[in-house]
Each structure stands twice: as C-alpha cells, then as structure tokens.
N, C-alpha and C positions, 0 to 999 in steps of 0.2 A: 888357716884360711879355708879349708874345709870344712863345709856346712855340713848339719847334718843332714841326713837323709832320709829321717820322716818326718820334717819338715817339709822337705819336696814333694812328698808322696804324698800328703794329704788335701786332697782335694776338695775346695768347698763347690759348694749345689751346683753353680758354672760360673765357670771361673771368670766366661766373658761378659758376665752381667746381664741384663735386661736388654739392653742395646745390642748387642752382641758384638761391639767395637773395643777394641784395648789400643791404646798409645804406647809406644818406648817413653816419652814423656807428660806425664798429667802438669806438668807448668810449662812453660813457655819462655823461653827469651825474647824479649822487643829486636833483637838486631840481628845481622843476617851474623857479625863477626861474634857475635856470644854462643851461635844457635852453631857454627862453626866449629867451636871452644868444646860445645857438649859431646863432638865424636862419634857418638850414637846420632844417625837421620834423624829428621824430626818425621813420622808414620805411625800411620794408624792402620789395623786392620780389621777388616769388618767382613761379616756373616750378611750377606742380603736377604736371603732365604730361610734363616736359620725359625725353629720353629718357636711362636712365638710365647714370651712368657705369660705363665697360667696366671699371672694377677693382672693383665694387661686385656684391654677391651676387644672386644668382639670387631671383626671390621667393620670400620663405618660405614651407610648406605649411601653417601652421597660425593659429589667430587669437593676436591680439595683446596682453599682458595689461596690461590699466588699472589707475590708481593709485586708491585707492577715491572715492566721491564726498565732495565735491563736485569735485576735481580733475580727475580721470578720465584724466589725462595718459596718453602710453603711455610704458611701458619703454624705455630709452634708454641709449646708451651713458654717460652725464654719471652716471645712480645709483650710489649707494655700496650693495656687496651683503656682508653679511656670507654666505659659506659655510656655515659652520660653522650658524648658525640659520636659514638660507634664509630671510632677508629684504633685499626690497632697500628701499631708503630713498629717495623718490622727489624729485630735484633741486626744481621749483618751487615743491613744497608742506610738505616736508621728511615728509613721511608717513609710517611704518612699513608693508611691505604683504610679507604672505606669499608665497612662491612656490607655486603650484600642485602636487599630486602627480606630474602628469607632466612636473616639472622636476625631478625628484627628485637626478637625475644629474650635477646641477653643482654645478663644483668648479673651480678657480684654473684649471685644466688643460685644462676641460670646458666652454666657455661658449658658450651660444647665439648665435647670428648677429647678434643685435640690439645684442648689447653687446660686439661689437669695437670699439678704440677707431675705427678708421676708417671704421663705419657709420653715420654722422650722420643717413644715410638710407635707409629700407628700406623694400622693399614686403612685402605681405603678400596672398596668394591668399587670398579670402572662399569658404571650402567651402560645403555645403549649409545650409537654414535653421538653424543655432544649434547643429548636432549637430559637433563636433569630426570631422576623418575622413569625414564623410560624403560621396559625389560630389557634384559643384557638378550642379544641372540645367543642362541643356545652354541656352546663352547667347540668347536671343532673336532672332528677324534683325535689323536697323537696315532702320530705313523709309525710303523716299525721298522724297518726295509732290512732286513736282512743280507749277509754278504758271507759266503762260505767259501774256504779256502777248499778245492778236493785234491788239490797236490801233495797227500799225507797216507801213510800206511793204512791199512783196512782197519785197524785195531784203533788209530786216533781218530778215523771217520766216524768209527761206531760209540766213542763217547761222544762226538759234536752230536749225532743223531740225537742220543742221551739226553745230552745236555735244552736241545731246540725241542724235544718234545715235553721235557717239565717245562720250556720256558713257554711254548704252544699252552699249555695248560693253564698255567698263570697270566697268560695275557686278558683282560676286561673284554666282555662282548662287541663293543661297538669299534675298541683298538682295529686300525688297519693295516694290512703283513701282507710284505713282498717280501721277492725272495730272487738272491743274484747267485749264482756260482759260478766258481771260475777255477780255471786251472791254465793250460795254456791259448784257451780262448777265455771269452766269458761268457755263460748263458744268462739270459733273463727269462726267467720264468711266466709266462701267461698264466696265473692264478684262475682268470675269469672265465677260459676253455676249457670247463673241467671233463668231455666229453675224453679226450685224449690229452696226453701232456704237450704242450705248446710252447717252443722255445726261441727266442731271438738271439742268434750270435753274434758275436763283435769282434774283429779278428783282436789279439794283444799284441802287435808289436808299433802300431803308431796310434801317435797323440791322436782322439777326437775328441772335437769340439759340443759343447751341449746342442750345438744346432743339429748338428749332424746325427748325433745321438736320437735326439727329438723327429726327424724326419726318417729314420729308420723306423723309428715304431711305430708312425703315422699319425706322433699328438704335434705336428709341427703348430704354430699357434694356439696350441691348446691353452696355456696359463697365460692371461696378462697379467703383467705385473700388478698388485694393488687389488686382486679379487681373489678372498677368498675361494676356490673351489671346494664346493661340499660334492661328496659322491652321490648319484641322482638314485634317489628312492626307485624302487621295484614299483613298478607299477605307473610313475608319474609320465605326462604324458611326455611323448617325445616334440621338440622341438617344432621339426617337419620331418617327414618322412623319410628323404632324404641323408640329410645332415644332423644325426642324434647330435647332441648338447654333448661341447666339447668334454665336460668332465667321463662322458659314455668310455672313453678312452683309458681314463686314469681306471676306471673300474677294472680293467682288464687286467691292471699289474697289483692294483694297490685294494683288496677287498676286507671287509670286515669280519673281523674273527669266526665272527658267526655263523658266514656264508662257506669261509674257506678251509676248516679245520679240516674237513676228508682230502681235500685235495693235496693241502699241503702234507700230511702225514704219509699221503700214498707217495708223494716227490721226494720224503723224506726216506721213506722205505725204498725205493729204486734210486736213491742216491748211491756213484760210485765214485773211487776214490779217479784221479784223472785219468783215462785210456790213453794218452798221448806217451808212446815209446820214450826211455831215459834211456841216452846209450852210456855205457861204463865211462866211469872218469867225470862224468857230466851228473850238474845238478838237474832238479827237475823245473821243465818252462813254466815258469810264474810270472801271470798280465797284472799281480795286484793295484797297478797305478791306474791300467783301462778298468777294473772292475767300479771302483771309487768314483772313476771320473762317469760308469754308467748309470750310479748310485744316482751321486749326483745333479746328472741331469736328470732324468727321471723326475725324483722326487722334485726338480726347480720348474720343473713343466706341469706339473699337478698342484699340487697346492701351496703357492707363494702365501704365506699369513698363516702355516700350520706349524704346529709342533710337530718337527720330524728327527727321528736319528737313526745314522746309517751305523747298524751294529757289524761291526767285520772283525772274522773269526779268521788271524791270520797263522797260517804252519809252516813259515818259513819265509825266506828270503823273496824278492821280487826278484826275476833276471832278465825281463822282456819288456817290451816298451816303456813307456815314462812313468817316472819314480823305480828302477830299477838301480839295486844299490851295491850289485858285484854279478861278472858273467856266468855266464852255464858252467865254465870252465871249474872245475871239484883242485885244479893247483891253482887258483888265486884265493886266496884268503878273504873271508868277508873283512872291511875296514876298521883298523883299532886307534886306540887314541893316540898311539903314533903314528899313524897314517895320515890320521888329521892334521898332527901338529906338524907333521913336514907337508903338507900338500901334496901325499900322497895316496890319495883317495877319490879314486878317476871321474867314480859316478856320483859320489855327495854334492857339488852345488848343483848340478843340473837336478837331482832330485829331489832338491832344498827348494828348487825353482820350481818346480815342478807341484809340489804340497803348497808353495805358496799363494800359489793360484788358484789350488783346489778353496785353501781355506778363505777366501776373498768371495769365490763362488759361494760355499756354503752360508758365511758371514752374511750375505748378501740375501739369500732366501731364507736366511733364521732358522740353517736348520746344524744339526749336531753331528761327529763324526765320534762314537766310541769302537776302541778297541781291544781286542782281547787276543793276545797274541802268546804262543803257549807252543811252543817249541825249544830244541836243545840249542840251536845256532840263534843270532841274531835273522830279525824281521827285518829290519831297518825303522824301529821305532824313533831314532834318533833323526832319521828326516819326517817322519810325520808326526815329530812332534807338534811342530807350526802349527798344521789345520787340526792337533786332534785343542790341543793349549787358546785354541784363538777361537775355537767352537764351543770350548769347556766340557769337550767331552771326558769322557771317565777310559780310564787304560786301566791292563790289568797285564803282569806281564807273569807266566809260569812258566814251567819246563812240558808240560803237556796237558793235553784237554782232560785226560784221566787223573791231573791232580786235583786234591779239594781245593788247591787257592782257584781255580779256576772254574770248578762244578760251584761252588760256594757262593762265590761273587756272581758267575752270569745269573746264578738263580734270582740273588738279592736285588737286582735290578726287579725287576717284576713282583716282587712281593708287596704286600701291601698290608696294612696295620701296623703295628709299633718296629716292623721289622724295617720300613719302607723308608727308600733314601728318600723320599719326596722329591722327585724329579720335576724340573721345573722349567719351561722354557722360553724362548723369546722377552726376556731379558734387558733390559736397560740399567745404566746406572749413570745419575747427574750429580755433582757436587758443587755446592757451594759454599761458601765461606764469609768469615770476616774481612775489611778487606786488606788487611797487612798481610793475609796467606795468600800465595800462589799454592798450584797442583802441579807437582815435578810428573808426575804419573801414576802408575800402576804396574805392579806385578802379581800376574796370577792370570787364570783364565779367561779371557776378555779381551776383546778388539777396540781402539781409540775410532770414537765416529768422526773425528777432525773436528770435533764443533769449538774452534777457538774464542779464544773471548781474554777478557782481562785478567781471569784468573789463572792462566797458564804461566809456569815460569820459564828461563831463556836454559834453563839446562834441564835434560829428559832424565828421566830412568824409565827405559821399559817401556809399555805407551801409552806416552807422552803427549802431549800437543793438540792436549783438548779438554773439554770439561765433561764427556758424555763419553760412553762405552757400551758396547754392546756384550750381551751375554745370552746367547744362542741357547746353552744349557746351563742350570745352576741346580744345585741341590742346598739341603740341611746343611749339610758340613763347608758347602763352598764357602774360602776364605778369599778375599782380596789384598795384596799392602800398597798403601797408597802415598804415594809419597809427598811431602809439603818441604815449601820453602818458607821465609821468610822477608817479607821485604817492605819495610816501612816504606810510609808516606811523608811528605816534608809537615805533613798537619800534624801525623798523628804522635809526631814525636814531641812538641812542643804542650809545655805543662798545662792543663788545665781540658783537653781533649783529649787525654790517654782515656778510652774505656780497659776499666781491669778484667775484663771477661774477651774471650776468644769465642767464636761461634763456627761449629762444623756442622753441614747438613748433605745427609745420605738420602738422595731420591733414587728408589728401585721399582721401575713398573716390571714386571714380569705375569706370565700366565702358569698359575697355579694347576698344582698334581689335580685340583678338580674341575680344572677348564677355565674359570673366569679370571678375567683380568684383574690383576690386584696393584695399590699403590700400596709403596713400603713406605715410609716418612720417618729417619732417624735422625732427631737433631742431638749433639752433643753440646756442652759448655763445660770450658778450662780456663785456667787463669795466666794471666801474664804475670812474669815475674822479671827486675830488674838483674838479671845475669850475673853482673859484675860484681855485686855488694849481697845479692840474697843465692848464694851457693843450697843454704838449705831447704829452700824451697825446691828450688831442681833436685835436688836428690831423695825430699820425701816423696816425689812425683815419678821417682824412677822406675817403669817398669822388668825385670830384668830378664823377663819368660822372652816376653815383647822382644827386647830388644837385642836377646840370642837369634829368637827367628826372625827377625827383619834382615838382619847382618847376613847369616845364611842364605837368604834369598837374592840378599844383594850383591853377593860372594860371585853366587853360582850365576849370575846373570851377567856379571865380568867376566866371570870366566870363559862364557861361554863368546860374548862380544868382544874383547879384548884380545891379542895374541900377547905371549910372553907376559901373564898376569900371574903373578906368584902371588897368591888367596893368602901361603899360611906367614908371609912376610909382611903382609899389610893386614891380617888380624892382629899378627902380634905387634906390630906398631901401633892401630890401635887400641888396643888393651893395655900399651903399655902409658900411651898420651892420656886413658879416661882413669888409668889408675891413680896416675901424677896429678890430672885435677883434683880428682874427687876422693881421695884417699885421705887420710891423717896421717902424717908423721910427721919426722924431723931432719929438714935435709941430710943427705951425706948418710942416713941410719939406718940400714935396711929391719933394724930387730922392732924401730920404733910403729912401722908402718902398720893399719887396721884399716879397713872397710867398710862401711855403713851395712846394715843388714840390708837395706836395698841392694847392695851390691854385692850379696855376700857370693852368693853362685855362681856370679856370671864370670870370674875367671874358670870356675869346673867348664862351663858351659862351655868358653873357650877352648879348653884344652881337648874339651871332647869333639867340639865340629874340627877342630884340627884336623885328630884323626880322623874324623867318618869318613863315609861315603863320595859325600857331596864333594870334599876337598881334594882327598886322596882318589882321583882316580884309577892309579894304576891296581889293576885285578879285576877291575871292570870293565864291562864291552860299554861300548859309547851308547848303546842299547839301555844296556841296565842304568848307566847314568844319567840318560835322558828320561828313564821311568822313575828313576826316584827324585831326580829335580822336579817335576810334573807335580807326582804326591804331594812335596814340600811347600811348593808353592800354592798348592790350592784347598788344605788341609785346615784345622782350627789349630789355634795356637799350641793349647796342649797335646793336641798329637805332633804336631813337627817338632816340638820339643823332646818327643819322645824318640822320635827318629835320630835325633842329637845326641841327647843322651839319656840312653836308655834307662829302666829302672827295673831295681831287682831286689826280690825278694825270697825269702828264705824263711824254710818250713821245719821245725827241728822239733824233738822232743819233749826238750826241756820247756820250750817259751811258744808262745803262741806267733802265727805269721807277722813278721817285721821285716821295713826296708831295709837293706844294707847298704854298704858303700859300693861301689859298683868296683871294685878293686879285687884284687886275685887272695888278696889276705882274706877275702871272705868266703872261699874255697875252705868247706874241711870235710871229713871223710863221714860224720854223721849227719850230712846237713842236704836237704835239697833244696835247690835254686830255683826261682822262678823269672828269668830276664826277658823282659816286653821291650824287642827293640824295633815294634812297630810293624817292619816289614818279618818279623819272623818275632815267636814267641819261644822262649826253649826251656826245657823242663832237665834240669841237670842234676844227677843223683850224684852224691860222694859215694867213695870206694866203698867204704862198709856197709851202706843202704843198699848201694845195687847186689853184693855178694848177698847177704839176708835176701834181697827179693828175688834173685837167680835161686835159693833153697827153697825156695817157697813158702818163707817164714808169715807169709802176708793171709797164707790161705788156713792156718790152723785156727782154731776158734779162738785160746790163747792168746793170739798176738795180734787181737783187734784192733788193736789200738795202733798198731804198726800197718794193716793194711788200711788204714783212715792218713794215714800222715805221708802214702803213697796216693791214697784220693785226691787229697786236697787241693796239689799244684796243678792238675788236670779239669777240676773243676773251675778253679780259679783262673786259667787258662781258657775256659769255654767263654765264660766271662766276657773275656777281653774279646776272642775271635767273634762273638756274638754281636759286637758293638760296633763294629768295623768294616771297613769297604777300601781298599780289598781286600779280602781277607786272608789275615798273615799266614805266612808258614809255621806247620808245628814241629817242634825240633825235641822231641825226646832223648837223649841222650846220658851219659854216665863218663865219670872221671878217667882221665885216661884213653876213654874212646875215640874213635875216629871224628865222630861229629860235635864232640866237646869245640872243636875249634869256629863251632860259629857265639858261645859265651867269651872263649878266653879272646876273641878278637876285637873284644868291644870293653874289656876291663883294663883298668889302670895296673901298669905293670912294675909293681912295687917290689916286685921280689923277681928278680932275671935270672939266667943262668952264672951271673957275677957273682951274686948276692945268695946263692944258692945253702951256703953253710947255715946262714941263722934264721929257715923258713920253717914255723910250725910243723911238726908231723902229720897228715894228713891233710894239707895246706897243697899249694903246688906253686908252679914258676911256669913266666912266659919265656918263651926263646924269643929276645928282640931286645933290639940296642935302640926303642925308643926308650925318650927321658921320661922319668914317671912324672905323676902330677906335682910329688913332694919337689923337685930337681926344679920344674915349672915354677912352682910359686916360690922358689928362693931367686930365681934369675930373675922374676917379673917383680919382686922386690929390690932388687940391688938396682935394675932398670928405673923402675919407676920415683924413687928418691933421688936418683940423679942431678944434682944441681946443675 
C-alpha cells in the first residue's frame, strides 16, 4: 500500500491550477446523507492573492457587473448570453439580467474578457468612487509602525538594531515608520521632533483604552471614521492658524521614509536594552499587551482606510499589565500543555480575552498585527494567536534575533521583485454558490463580517455565520479552507430540474502591493454525481493532497475548541470508515483489499499527521503549537503537505538525486539525505561520507567528484530556503550525531531496537515502541474488511 515516492515528488508547473482553488472532491453528492458517507468534508481551498497566471489577462479597466439581488454574483464565463436580446442568464441563480448600454457591442465575435471560456478568473481595477472612467486617487502609503521589545541582553538588541536598519534600507520612499518601544513602560517615539529625541510614556501595568491613548498624544478627534487621512504635504497651507489640519498630528508619529531616515537611525543608535532594575529570582517587567494596545490606537487615530501593520519584535514573555501570561516570579513556570488541559494556567483566558479585543480593534481599522518573536522561553504566542490569525498577520517564531530564520524572514518582508511576498491588504472575501450549497465556514486567517444570508448553513466550522470575511493582511501564498454543506431543495431533487453542474464563486476585493484597489473574480464549475450508484465518479474526483490538509486543519481546530478530543482516535476511525467505502476487496479478507491510485497515499499521509507536530503535542510549548497551527492553516496546499509529511531525498554516488521513502531503511553509510520538513530543512551525511569529509578527502583535486556530492544537498537546500517564508531552519548534521535526531524523528520506524538483528550494515534503528507504517496498514486492513 505504499506508494512510491517519486511520484509524490514530482511536481507539475502548480499544482493549484490557474484558479488557485483545489477541492478534497471534484464531484459531488446531491444529499447531505451521501456527502456524509464520503468521510472526507466536502472544502475547497483557495489562494485570493496568489499571483496571477501568465496566460490570463491583464486587469480589466472597468467595474464588474452583478447578477441582481439577492445574488449579486459577478459575470462569468459559465452564463448563458443571448446576443440577440443582450441578456445574460446568470449560472447560480438562473436569473435574467440585462446588459448594460456600454455593452452595447457584443456579439458572438465580440465578447468581453470576462467571458472567455478560459478566464475562470479575473481581476478588475476599482477606478474612482462609483464614477465609471474616473482616475482611481492616488493609492495611500502603507504604514509601518514598528514595536521593539528592549527587555533582552545587549548582544540580542544589537542584532534587532541589525536587523531594523537592512529593514530601514529596504523600505519604498513614501512608506510611513513609527516606531514604539517598550520595556517596563512603553515609549512612543515623536519622529517628527527631530531637533531632540521626543518620547511619550505609558505606564504598563493597566489596561488603556484607545481614547485615552488618543488624548494623551493630543490627536483626541483626530481620525473620523470613513476618511481617509493622507499626511499634509510640506508646504500646503494650514487650515487657520490656530488649529493645523488634524492629520498635522499624525505627522508627528507616523512620517515618510524619506523625511525620517536620520532620525530614526540616530533612535536606533541610542537604543538601550531596558534600564528598569531585575532583582534576582525575578524575570524582567514586560508591558507587551500596553505596547500593542499603543500601536494600535495610534495607528486607528490616523489613518482609518490605510494599509497598516504593527511589526512587533517580541524577547520574551509579557509579565505586567494585560496580555501578561506568567508573573515576575523566575519559580512559576511559563504554562504547558498540561497546564492548559487541567486549568491550570492562571493568566491564559484573561489574556485570550485580552488579544481578543485587541484583534476586533485592529479587524475594525483594517489594519494587521505581525510578529516576530525570537527567544529561548515562550512569548505567549499561543494567546496572540487570535489577533495575529484574525488580522493574517505573518509570525515567525526562532530562538534569537541573531538566528538566520529570523534575519532572513524580517528581511523578506521588505524585499521586492521576484523575492517579494506581495503583501497585500485590506481584504475582503464574498462567496457564492449554487443554491443546493450552504457555507459551513472558514479556516485560516480571516474574520466572519456576520453578513448572514441563505447561504450559511445551521453547523460552524471556524468562522462561520456569514457569507463575507474580512482579510486585513493577505499575501501570495495565503491559503483559505472553506467549508460547504450540502442541502437540497424539495425542487431540486425531482427529476427533470436536476442541473448536473455545481457553481462556486470567489469574490476578493483587496488593495494591491502597488496601491490600487483590485477585484479578484474566481468562478469554479464541478459536477454532481448520484452517490449511491456512481461510487466511481467520487473517487476519480478525489483529491488526496486536499483532503490530508483539510483533515489536519480540521483536527487541529477541535483540538483546540473541543476539551477531551482524542485527534489520533477519530482519524483512525475515519480512515478506517473511507477505506471500507472506497476500497476493493472481499469481505472478511484482509490480503484481498487495494486502493484506487486516488487514494493511494492518503493512508501514508495519515500515518504521518498521526505522528507530527500538529497531533502529538507533547514536546512542545503551547507556543510552538500555536506557531505551527498558524503556518498550517494559512499556507498552499503543497507546502502544509509538506509539514505532514516530509520529503527526502538522497544524493549518492552511484545514481543521480532521487526521492526515497521517508523510512529509516533509507539510512546507509554512503548516502546523504536531504529531508524538507518545511519548518526545518536537514542535510544528513552517513558514517562513511562524514569520516571522508572530516579527512578532508573533499579538498584534494582527485576527489572532485566527492566534493560536488557534498555541494549538491546544500545547494539544493538554498533552493528550498529561498522560496519560503519563514524561512526554515538549516539542520546539517551526520549519523550518529547529536542533531541527527531532528531526521530520525520524522522517519517511519521500520527497524526498532526489537528488530535490531536483521538491519543492513550501515542502516540504523530508531529507539521507539511506535508501530511502523507496515504494522499500520495491516491493522487498517483487517479493520477496514470488517463485515
């Protein structure tokens, strides 16, 4: 039952098509009690932002015309258009809708860009307010707001330095940069007094409110909601004399790159780490919940309608005012996943409560909260998951500012050209459908706007309970899964009204990496298939990448809501219920049982989210847990598959680079490994390769050939880290060593210390009383034949 594995390795152009949406199923069952049967969710996941495909048109210049209400769908290549009366008939709602006068034009011969058959998906440029033609106003800058932790050694201040003046450097001229630090108070830095440095303090130990915040720096009224503020040109005149033009205000925190480089460099250069005494025993006073909450008003007092993100550089734990997630005290322990599971973790909901609010805040001003948190203890990532998940901002979690995953990544934010995540913000996403599908929800980065309607169905996943979402930040790579039900009509079941097509349509307005307003327009079409009598349709339809990382997501989001949710009891149930449908054999016969090649991996794929990360938390801080559920859920398909289960490759003499099984039998002593398991990449040499390259057999001219087969996994390794965000840990390492144990932790353990007499020479053994996968697929066979 194990597939091979370069077949999984081989990757075509993208894998997620033109649209950038995959289903767990390309066909459909008509009933909620068939679509039940299937085991697997019925979800789709989709890229809003992802960058579009080279044979796909230029964006349109004009806005986009909807099907009337209550539908509102847009125009799509799927509608049926009579010419002749200039109507088109709108696929999900069957609607008649006139063409507009300046469509005047079409004709068989003649037809708009929206309805090639091959644009399933198109964008559309948002011109000026509401006037067809009109210029778009010129795009707003994106803010930066900076948030620096100074409660860290002299040595990890002087890489954040490091680090904020390559990122000073790579910021665009007209970008705008503030700048918070904080330690046991918070300062906000006045940028726009560059005569002397100018700071406003905030004590950290109680909650302030954005009013309060706002009246402190004197912009009380400054932002109404619904205006834009642009910052007032040098020179324009003032208002009256008196009362400068409230944005005069916002200049003082929030200036343009251009204006502010010396001053911020010199703030940078008289940065010190916090002066506030640590007496022995005691950690150091950390306001990080006041610093956030200064961010963010700030920035909701200045420009409501901008692309903003509050980048915070956090060195440790919060222990002072709200969001504080263990005391000063050095004998209480920061909270572990046992602490959680018995409700023993004093300050977690009030700090859960606490991020909650922040992220409602930001949700609400459109603006984003990323973090970078780079210490040896827990931050308390695991409470700000909320606002960073619900803003979409980007996390990055190392052990210190001075490693690469964290120099690497804050850089890649600011780059631009082919290296560039296309950041992208202010965000919308609307769905609608056929109307037998309901919208159970969504997981992944994004906030439910409540916009209820008839397409919501009576059970959530994730959120739920609307047709519209908000997405504050999105990038290239951001993934959504969205979840569907099924739920016929008393019409639509009665012979002679079945349409055999399903309709899904993805509306994403967001504002693009170069300012203007863009519409995204992805409509899909799939087929309904009768469940009960056409089995082989469902299963030529099966996605099985899909329908690993659906599962995983939906795992980890019980797990997280749910108490007493045993994840590896209810995969292996259902794996063992999709195997019993969709298998071939012969009751009672486990030797008779086979697979459809659709299905051929997804028991590996099983056996591997078993064990990962995601499931097994024990060895992980609720930290690391919360950062890699984050990654998982907002990731493209094929990289969260990769988080699953890893893939590895193997660089050897004789044969040129091939995938292997990802199994310990593929350990041998002339072979080095290359395993990408996403969050770390590791280059693993056998015993005889590393002795040769400890001789130095690599450097003689002779043995050229031996130092190119030490190249290769390194280069091929740059590769990967190059393509990635965040980017992963590099793990060098040799058989036998110490840090071999982050390969052997992730390989099928075919060979234990049981089985230890009949394992190749130069081969190795894992110490562990987990069952291998061969033990797996004999139990999930006598299982699944069961009559």
């Amino acid at each position: 039952m194990a597939a091979d594995p370069s077949a999984a390795a081989a990757p075509a152009a993208d894998p997620d098509g033109p649209d950038a949406v995959r289903l767990t199923w390309n066909a459909w069952p008509r009933s909620k009690v068939e679509a039940s049967r299937c085991v697997v969710p019925l979800a789709a996941t989709v890229s809003p932002a992802r960058a579009p495909d080279p044979s796909s048109p230029p964006p349109l210049p004009y806005p986009p015309l909807r099907c009337k209400p209550p539908c509102a769908a847009l125009l799509n290549p799927f509608a049926r258009v009579d010419f002749a009366a200039k109507i088109w008939i709108c696929p999900l709602c069957f609607s008649r809708n006139h063409f507009p006068p300046h469509y005047a034009a079409i004709s068989e011969s003649n037809v708009p860009a929206e309805l090639f058959p091959q644009c399933s998906t198109v964008e559309y440029l948002v011109a000026g307010a509401g006037v067809p033609g009109a210029p778009a106003p010129p795009p707003p800058p994106p803010v930066f707001l900076f948030v620096i932790d100074t409660c860290v050694i002299e040595e990890e201040l002087e890489y954040v330095k490091m680090a904020m003046r390559k990122a000073v450097a790579l910021l665009p001229e007209h970008a705008l940069v503030g700048l918070v630090t904080f330690g046991t108070q918070v300062h906000l830095h006045e940028l726009g007094f560059s005569d002397l440095s100018k700071i406003y303090v905030f004590r950290g130990t109680k909650e302030i409110s954005k009013e309060q915040i706002l009246d402190q720096l004197g912009l009380a009224g400054a932002g109404r909601p619904g205006f834009p503020k642009m910052p007032q040109q040098p020179g324009a005149p003032q208002v009256n004399g008196m009362h400068p033009a409230a944005t005069a205000g916002v200049n003082r925190f929030l200036l343009p790159m251009s204006e502010c480089e010396c001053t911020l460099s010199t703030l940078l250069d008289e940065l010190q780490p916090d002066q506030w005494p640590v007496e022995a025993g005691n950690r150091a006073i950390r306001c990080t919940g006041v610093a956030l909450s200064v961010a963010a008003g700030l920035l909701g007092a200045c420009m409501p309608g901008t692309g903003a993100r509050i980048i915070a550089l956090l060195g440790g734990p919060c222990t002072e005012g709200p969001g504080m997630i263990v005391s000063k005290d050095l004998s209480e322990p920061v909270r572990s996943h046992k602490d959680l599971d018995k409700d023993a973790a004093p300050h977690f909901q009030k700090a859960v409560k606490f991020y909650d609010g922040l992220a409602k805040q930001l949700v609400s001003q459109g603006h984003v909260l990323d973090v970078f948190a780079s210490a040896l203890d827990q931050v308390g990532l695991a409470e700000m998951k909320v606002a960073i998940e619900r803003t979409g901002g980007l996390v990055v979690l190392s052990e210190s500012f001075g490693h690469s995953v964290f120099k690497d990544s804050f850089k890649r934010i600011f780059e631009g050209g082919d290296q560039s995540l296309g950041l992208s913000f202010n965000g919308t996403l609307e769905i609608n459908c056929s109307k037998d599908i309901k919208v159970q929800g969504i997981i992944g980065p994004c906030t439910s706007l409540e916009k209820k309607g008839a397409l919501c169905a009576d059970t959530v996943v994730g959120q739920g309970n609307t047709t519209a979402w908000k997405m504050c930040g999105l990038d290239r790579n951001t993934s959504l899964t969205v979840f569907f039900d099924v739920s016929p009509s008393e019409r639509s079941g009665q012979p002679g009204h079945q349409n055999p097509h399903l309709y899904i349509q993805f509306v994403t307005s967001y504002q693009h990496p170069e300012g203007q307003m863009r519409i995204r327009v992805t409509t899909i079409c799939r087929k309904w298939v009768d469940g009960s009598t056409n089995t082989e349709e469902l299963v030529e339809g099966f996605d099985q990448e899909t329908a690993a990382v659906v599962l995983a997501r939906y795992i980890s989001l019980k797990m997280e809501m749910e108490e007493e949710f045993d994840a590896t009891r209810w995969l292996d149930r259902s794996l063992i219920r999709l195997c019993s449908r969709f298998g071939d054999y012969r009751k009672d016969d486990p030797s008779s049982f086979s697979l459809h090649s659709n299905f051929s991996l997804f028991p590996q794929f099983m056996f591997n989210l078993r064990r990962s990360q995601f499931v097994q938390v024990f060895n992980n801080s609720p930290d690391e847990t919360a950062y890699f559920r984050m990654l998982l859920n907002r990731e493209s398909i094929t990289n969260s598959v990769a988080m699953i289960q890893p893939s590895l490759i193997s660089f050897s003499f004789d044969s040129p680079p091939s995938p292997v099984f990802l199994d310990v039998a593929s350990i041998a002593a002339d072979r080095i490994l290359l395993l990408d398991a996403y969050f770390s990449v590791v280059i693993f040499h056998g015993m005889t390769i590393a002795q040769w390259r400890n001789m130095g057999y690599q450097n003689q001219p002779e043995h050229e050939q031996f130092a190119q087969l030490l190249q290769a996994p390194h280069e091929e390794a740059q590769m990967i880290i190059k393509g990635r965000f965040p980017v992963p840990r590099l793990v060098v390492c040799d058989q036998h060593g110490s840090q071999a144990r982050f390969l052997l932790a992730k390989l099928n353990p075919s060979a234990t210390y049981n089985s230890a007499h009949d394992v190749a020479p130069g081969s190795d053994i894992i110490f562990t009383d987990d069952v291998s996968f061969q033990v797996f697929c004999e139990h999930l066979q006598r299982l699944a034949v069961q009559s």
